[in-house]
C-alpha positions in Angstrom: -67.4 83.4 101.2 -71.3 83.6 100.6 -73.8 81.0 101.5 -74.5 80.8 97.8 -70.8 79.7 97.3 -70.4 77.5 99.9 -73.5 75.4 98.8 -72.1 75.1 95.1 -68.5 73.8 96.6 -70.8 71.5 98.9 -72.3 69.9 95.7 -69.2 70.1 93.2 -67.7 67.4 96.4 -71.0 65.4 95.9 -70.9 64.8 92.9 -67.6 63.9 92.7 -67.9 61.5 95.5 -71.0 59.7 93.4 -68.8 59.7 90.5 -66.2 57.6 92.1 -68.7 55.5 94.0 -70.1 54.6 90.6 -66.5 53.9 89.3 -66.0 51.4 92.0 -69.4 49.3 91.5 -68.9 49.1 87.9 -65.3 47.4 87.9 -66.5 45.3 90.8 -70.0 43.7 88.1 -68.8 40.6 86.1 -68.3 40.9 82.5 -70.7 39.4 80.5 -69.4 36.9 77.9 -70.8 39.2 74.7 -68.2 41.6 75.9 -65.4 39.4 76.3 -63.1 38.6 73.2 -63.4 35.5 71.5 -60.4 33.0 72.1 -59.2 31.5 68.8 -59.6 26.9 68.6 -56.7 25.2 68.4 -55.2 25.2 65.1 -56.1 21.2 63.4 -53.3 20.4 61.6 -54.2 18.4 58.5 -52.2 15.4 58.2 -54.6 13.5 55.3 -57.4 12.5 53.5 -60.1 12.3 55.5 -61.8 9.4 53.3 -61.1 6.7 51.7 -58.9 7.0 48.0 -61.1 6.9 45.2 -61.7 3.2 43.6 -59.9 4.8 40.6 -56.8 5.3 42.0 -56.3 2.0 43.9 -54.7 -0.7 42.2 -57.2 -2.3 39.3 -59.8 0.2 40.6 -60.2 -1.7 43.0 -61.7 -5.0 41.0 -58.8 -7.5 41.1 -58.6 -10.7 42.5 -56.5 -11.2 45.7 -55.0 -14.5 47.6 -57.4 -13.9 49.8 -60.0 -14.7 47.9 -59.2 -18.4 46.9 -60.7 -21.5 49.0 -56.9 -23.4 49.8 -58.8 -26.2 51.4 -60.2 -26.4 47.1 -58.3 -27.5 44.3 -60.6 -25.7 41.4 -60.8 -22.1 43.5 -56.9 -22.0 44.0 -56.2 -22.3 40.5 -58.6 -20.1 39.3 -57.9 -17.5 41.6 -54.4 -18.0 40.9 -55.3 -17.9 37.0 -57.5 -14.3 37.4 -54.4 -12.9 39.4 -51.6 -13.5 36.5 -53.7 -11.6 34.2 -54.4 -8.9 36.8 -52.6 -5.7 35.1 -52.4 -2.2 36.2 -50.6 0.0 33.6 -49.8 2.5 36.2 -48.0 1.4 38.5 -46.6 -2.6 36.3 -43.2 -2.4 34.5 -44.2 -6.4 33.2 -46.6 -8.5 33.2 -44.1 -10.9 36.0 -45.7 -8.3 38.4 -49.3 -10.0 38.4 -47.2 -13.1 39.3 -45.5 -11.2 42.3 -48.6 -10.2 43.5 -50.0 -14.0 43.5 -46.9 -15.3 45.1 -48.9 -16.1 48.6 -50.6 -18.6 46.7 -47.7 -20.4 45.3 -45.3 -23.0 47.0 -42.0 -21.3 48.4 -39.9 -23.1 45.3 -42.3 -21.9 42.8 -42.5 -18.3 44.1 -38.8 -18.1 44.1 -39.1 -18.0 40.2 -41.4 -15.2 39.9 -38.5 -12.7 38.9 -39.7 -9.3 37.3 -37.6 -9.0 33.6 -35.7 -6.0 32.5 -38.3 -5.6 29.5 -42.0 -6.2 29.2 -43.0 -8.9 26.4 -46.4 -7.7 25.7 -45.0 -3.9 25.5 -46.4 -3.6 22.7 -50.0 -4.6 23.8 -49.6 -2.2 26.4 -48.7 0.7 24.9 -51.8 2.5 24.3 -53.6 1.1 27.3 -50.5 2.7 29.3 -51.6 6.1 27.9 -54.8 6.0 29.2 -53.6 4.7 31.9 -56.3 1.4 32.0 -56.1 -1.9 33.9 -57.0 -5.3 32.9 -60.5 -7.2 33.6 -59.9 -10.9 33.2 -62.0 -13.7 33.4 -61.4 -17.7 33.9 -63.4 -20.6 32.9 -62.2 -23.9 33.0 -61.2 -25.2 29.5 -63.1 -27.7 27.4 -62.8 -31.3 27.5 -60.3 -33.5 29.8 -57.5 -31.0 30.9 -58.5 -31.1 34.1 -56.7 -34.0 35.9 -55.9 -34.8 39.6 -52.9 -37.1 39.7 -53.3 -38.2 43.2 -54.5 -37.1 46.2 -52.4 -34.2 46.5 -51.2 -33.7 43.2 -53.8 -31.5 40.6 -53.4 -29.9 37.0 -56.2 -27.6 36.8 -56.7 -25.7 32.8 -58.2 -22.9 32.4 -59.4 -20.5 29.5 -58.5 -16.6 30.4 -60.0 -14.2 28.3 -59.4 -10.1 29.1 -60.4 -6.6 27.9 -59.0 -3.2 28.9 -60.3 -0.6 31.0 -59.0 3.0 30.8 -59.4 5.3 33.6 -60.5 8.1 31.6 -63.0 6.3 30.0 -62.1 6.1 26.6 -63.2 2.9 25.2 -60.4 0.5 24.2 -60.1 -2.5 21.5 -58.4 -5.3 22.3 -57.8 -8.0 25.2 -56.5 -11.3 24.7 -56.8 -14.7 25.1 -54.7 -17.4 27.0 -54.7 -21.2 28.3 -53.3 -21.8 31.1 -52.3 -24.8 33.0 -51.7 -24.9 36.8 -49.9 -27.3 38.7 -51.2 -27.8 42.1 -50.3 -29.7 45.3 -51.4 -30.4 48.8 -49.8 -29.9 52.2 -51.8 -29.3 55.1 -54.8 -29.8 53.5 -53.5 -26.7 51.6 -53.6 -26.5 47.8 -50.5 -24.5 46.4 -49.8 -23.6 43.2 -46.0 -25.4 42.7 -46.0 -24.3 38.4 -48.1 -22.4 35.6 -47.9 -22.6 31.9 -49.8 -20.5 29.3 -50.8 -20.2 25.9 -51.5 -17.5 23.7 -55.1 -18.1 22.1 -55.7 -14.7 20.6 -54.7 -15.6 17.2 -57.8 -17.8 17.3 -60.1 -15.3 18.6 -62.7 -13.8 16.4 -63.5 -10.3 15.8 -61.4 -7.3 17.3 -61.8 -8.8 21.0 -63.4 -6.0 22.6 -65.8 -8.3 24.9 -63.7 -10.4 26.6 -63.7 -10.4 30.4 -66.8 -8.8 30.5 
């Protein structure tokens, strides 16, 4: 073999030995993190709305009177709370008008409450049947009635009368004609220092009511 040959095999080895040596330093460096894969997050699982339901689609939108908003330790806010929440209607979800009284039962005695019975038909259906096609809810408003209704009996005994007027409100905004008009006498006594509505009469005063009624409640 030639010296010429023998130096060509000499650096054929060298190289080959760099080659690995350069192999082995490169699996030994750490990787950097633009050359590692990303790792897919945790799939969320979406379980519900995130905010609140619109005022639109809670009962009355949202604008009727509860039991919680009556004074118990007062005569005149217990009636007329009670008197706002039998006139509280929601088309969408109330078969009757009984369900306004269901809803005020908290503010009744036990006895009276008892009586609060939802019929198998509506008596204002008719009333209701094109608010129920746009789907609209009621907007009353109470004032005491004129002159001496009012009376308290005793110390724990109250009749408190009150004038209810109400329009309609539909929830897609078309404007609606109508309302109506009522009286309405609550019967009221104490325990506890706790007014309780123990009965409830009313009576229709539309008939008397001038024009096509569109402002009531307002």
């Amino acid at each position: 073999m030639t010296r010429r040959s023998h130096t060509n095999l000499y650096r054929a080895a060298a190289l080959a030995a760099s080659m690995i040596a350069l192999t082995s330093c490169a699996a030994d460096v750490p990787t950097s993190e633009s050359d590692v894969a990303p790792i897919s997050a945790p799939t969320t699982i979406y379980e519900g709305s995130y905010t609140s339901a619109p005022a639109e689609e809670i009962l009355g939108g949202n604008t009727f009177a509860s039991p919680e908003d009556a004074d118990r330790s007062d005569v005149d806010s217990t009636a007329r709370v009670a008197a706002l929440m039998l006139h509280s209607w929601d088309t969408t979800v109330d078969r009757t008008e009984t369900a306004a009284a269901v809803r005020a039962m908290p503010l009744m005695s036990d006895e009276w409450a008892a009586h609060q019975v939802e019929p198998e038909r509506n008596a204002s259906q008719g009333e209701w049947l094109e608010p129920a096609v746009h789907g609209a809810y009621s907007v009353p408003r109470a004032v005491p009635a004129i002159g001496d209704a009012a009376q308290d009996i005793d110390e724990d005994k109250a009749i408190r009368v009150l004038d209810v007027t109400w329009r309609w409100v539909a929830r897609d905004e078309t404007p609606l004609e109508g309302g109506g008009h009522r009286q309405v006498s609550v019967y009221l006594e104490k325990t506890d220092s706790r007014w309780d509505v123990v009965g409830h009469q009313t009576r229709d005063m539309t008939a008397s009511m001038p024009g096509s009624m569109t402002g009531e409640g307002k």
